[in-house]
C-alpha positions in Angstrom: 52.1 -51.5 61.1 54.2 -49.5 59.2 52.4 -50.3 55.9 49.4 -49.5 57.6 50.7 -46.3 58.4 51.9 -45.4 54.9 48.3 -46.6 53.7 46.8 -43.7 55.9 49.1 -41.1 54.7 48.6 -42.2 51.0 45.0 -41.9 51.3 44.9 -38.0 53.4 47.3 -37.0 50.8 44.8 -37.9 47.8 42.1 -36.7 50.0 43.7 -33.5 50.0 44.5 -33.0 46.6 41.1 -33.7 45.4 39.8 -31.1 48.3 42.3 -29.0 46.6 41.4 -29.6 43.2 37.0 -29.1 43.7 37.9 -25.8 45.1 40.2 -24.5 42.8 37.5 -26.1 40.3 34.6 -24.1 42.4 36.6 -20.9 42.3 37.0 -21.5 38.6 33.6 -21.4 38.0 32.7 -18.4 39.8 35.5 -16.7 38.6 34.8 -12.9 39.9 34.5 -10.8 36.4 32.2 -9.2 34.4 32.5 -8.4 30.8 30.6 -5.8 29.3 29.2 -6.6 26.7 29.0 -10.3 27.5 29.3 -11.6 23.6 30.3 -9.8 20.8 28.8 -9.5 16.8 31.7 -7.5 15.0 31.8 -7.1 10.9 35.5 -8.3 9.7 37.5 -5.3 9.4 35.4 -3.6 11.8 36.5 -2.3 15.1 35.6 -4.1 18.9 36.0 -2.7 22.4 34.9 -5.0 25.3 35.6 -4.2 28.9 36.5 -6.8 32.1 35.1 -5.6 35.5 35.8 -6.9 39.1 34.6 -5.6 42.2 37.5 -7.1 44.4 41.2 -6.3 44.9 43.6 -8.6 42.6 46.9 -9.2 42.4 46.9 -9.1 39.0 44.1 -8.8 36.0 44.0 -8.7 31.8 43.4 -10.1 28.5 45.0 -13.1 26.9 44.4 -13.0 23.3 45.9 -13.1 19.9 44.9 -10.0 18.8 44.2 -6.2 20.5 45.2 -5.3 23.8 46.6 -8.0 26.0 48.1 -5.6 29.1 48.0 -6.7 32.6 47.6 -4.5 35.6 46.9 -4.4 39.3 43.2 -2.7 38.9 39.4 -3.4 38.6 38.7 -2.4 34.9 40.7 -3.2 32.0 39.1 -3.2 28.2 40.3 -5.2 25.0 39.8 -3.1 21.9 40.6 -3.9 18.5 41.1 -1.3 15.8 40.6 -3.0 12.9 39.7 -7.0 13.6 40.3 -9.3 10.7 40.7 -12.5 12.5 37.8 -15.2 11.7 38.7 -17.9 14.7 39.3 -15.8 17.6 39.0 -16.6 22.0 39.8 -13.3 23.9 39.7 -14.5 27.5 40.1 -11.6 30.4 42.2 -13.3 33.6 42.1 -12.3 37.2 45.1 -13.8 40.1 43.6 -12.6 43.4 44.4 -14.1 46.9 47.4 -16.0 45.7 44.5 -18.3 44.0 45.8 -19.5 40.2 44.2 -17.4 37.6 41.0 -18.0 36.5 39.5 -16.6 33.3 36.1 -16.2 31.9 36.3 -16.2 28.0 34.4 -13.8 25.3 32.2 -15.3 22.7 33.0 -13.5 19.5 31.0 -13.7 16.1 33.0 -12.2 13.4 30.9 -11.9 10.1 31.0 -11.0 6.7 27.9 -10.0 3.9 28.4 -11.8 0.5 30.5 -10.6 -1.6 27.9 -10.8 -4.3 24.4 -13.1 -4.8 23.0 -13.4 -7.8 20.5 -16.0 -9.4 20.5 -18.0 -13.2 18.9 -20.6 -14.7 19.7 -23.3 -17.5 17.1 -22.7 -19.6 16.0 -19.2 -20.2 13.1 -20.2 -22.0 10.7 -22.3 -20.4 7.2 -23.9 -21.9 4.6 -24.6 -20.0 3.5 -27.5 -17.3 7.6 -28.2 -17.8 9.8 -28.1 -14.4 12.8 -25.7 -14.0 15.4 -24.7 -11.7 16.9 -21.8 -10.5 20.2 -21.2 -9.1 21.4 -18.8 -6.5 24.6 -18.4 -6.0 26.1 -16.5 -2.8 29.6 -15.7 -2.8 32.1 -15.3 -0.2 29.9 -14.8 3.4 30.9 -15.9 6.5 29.9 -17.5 8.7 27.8 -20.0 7.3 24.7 -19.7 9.6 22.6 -18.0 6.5 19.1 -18.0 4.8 18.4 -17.8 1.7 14.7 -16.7 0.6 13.1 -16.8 -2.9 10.8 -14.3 -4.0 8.0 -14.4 -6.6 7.4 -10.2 -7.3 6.4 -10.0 -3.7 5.3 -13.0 -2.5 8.4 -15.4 -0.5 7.4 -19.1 -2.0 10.8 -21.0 -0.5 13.6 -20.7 2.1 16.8 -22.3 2.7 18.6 -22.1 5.7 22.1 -23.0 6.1 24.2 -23.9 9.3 27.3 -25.1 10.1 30.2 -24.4 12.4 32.4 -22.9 9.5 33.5 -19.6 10.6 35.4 -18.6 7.7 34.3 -17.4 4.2 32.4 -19.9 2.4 30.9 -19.9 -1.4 27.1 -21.5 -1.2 24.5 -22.3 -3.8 20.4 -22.6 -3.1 18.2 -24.3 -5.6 14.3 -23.5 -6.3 12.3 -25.8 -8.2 9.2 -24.9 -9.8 6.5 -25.7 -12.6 6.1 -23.3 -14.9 2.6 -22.2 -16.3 1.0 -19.5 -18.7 0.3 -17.4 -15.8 3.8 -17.2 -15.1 4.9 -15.5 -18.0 6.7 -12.3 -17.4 6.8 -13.2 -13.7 9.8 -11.8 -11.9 12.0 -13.6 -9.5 15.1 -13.1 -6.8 16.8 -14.4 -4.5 18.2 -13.1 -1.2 20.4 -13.8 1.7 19.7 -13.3 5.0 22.5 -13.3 7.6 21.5 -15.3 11.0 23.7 -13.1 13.8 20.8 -13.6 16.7 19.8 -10.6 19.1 23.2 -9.7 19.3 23.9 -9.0 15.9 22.9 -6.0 14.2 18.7 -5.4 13.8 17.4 -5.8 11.5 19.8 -8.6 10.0 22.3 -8.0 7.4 20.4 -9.1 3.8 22.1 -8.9 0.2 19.4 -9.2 -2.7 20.0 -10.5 -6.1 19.2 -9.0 -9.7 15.5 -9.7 -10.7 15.2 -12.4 -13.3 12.4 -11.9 -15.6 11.1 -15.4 -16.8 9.4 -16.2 -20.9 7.2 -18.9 -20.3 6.1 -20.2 -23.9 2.4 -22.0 -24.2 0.1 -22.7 -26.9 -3.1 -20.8 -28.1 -6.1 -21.9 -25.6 -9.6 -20.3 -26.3 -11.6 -20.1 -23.3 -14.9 -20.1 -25.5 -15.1 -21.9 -28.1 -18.4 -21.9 -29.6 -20.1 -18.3 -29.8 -23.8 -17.5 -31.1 -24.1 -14.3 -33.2 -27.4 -12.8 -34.7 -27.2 -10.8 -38.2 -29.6 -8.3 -36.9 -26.9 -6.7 -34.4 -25.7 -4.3 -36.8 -22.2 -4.7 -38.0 -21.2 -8.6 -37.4 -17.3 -8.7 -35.4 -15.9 -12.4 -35.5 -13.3 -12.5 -32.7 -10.7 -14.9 -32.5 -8.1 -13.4 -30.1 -6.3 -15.6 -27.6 -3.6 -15.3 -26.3 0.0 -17.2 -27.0 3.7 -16.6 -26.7 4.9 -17.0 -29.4 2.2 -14.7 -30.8 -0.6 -16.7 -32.6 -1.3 -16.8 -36.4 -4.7 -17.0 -37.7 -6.8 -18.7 -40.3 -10.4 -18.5 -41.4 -12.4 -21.0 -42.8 -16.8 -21.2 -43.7 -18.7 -23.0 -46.9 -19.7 -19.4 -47.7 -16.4 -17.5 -48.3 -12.3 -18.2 -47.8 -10.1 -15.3 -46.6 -6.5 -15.2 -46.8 -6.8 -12.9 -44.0 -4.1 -13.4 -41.0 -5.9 -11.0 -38.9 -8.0 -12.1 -35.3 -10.8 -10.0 -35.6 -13.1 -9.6 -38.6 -15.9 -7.0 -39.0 -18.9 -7.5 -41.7 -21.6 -5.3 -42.4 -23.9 -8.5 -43.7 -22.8 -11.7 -42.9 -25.0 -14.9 -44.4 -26.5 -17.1 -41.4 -24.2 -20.5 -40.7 -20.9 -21.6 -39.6 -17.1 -19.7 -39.4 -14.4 -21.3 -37.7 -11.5 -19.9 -36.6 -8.0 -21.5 -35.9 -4.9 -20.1 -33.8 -2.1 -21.7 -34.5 2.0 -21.2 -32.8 4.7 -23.8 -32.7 3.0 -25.1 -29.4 -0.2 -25.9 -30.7 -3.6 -24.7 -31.9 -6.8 -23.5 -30.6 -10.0 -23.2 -32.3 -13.3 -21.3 -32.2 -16.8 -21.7 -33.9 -18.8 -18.6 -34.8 -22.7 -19.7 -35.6 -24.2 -17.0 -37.5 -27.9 -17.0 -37.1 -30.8 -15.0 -38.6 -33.0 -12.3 -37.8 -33.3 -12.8 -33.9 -37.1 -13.4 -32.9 -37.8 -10.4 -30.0 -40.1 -11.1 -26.8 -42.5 -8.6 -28.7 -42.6 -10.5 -31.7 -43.7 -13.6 -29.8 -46.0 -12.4 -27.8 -48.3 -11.0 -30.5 -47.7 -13.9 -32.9 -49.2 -15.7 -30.1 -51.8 -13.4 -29.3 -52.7 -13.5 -33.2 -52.5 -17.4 -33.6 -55.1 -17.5 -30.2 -57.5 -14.8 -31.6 -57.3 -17.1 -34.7 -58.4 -20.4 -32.9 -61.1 -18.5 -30.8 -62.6 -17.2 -34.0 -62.7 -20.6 -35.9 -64.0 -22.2 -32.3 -66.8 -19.6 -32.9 -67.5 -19.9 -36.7 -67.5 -24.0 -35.9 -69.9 -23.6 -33.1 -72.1 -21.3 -34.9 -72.0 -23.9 -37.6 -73.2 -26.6 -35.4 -75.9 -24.4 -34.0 -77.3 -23.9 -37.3 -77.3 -27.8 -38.5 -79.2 -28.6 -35.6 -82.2 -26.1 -35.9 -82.9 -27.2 -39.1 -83.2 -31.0 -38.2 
């Protein structure tokens, strides 16, 4: 009997204390404050001013952090502000003790954040030759926190990202990498990098974004004629042989033809009279080389020409068609 008795009491008493402890829990989590703004996106060094609001009558109300304004008082507003905030880890929570409850606290998410010190972008190989891969480097330096994006940029044109996110909230050093191929076309082409900060719609619009230098890229590649064979009559005046291609580095230039040999290093030649038949051409760097034909013909038969060298030849074989027929005729009266 008596243990049965004991048995009972045991089991109201843990009844009640887990009563207890759900609505403790459900007053927890309605905990009856407001703070204005709800989350906070502060540069480090910057200042910060949030306020905690209730619309009931409290015993007692304030801030518990570790750093600004903690004060407590009997009332229905009370702000934390901080001056000057240079804390990277920080938990303000505002606390309110009302109806001889325990205190319950509702906590403020803060975002502290901090542009790069500097970006900048490099590469290993300053000069590049073509259809060969590279790599660029970008290199951002001391930014916090680590929730960033790095873009690459072509003149104008964005051809990568890189996003980086972790939980690190204080300053980190980072590094992006951009591969690419380059090509002849490339030459001269100008490239950056940049990092974009990733603060969300709390942060300041539009996003914090530090840009590199531009880096200019020399892209060497080998003389590459995009004609090589080109048909040129001597009656067009003065004849112009030209061998121009482009090449970096620049090409050099040699002439050879049964006809004549120049020592000329020059791409273009100009002749007055030229005699009919073949002059080649060769461009030469430490890449490669590139030739080009020029076929030299003669006087150029017009449309004109043809036409009454034709009508000429068919007047011809109409009169000898006559003078044969006449000839017949003839023969054949007299038999």
């Amino acid at each position: 009997m008596l243990n049965s008795l004991f048995g009972l009491v045991y089991l109201s008493a843990v009844s009640l204390l887990v009563s207890l402890t759900v609505c403790f829990a459900g007053i927890q989590a309605q905990c009856p404050v407001k703070l204005n703004p709800p989350r906070v996106v502060v540069e480090y060094g910057s200042s910060v001013s949030v306020d905690c609001i209730t619309n009931i009558t409290n015993d007692l109300m304030g801030w518990e952090a570790n750093v600004g304004n903690k004060s407590m008082v009997t009332d229905k507003l009370i702000t934390w502000s901080v001056s000057n905030l240079r804390q990277w880890d920080i938990r303000p929570q505002c606390y309110i003790n009302y109806n001889r409850m325990p205190p319950c606290s509702t906590f403020l998410p803060v975002t502290v954040y901090k542009t790069p010190d500097s970006v900048s972008i490099s590469t290993v190989e300053p000069l590049m030759k073509e259809y060969y891969q590279y790599e660029f480097h970008c290199d951002i330096v001391n930014v916090a926190p680590k929730k960033f994006t790095v873009k690459w940029f072509k003149g104008e044109t964005n051809v990568d990202n890189e996003t980086f996110n972790y939980t690190t909230k204080t300053p980190v050093n980072e590094t992006s990498k951009f591969q690419f191929t380059a090509y002849r076309d490339d030459d001269g082409a100008q490239y950056r990098c940049e990092a974009e900060l990733e603060l969300g719609a709390d942060g300041p619009q539009p996003p914090p974004i530090v840009t590199s230098k531009t880096y200019q890229i020399t892209v060497r590649y080998r003389p590459k004629h995009e004609v090589t064979i080109e048909l040129i009559s001597t009656n067009d005046g003065d004849i112009t042989l030209n061998c121009t291609v482009a090449a970096n580095p620049p090409a050099t230039y040699s002439w050879y033809s049964e006809h004549w040999t120049t020592s000329k290093n020059s791409s273009v030649l100009t002749f007055s009279t030229l005699t009919p038949g073949n002059y080649t051409c060769t461009a030469t760097n430490l890449l490669g080389q590139s030739t080009k034909m020029f076929i030299i013909t003669g006087e150029r038969t017009t449309f004109w020409t043809i036409l009454i060298c034709g009508l000429v030849a068919l007047a011809l074989l109409f009169a000898l068609y006559a003078i044969y027929k006449r000839c017949n005729f003839t023969q054949n009266s007299v038999i």
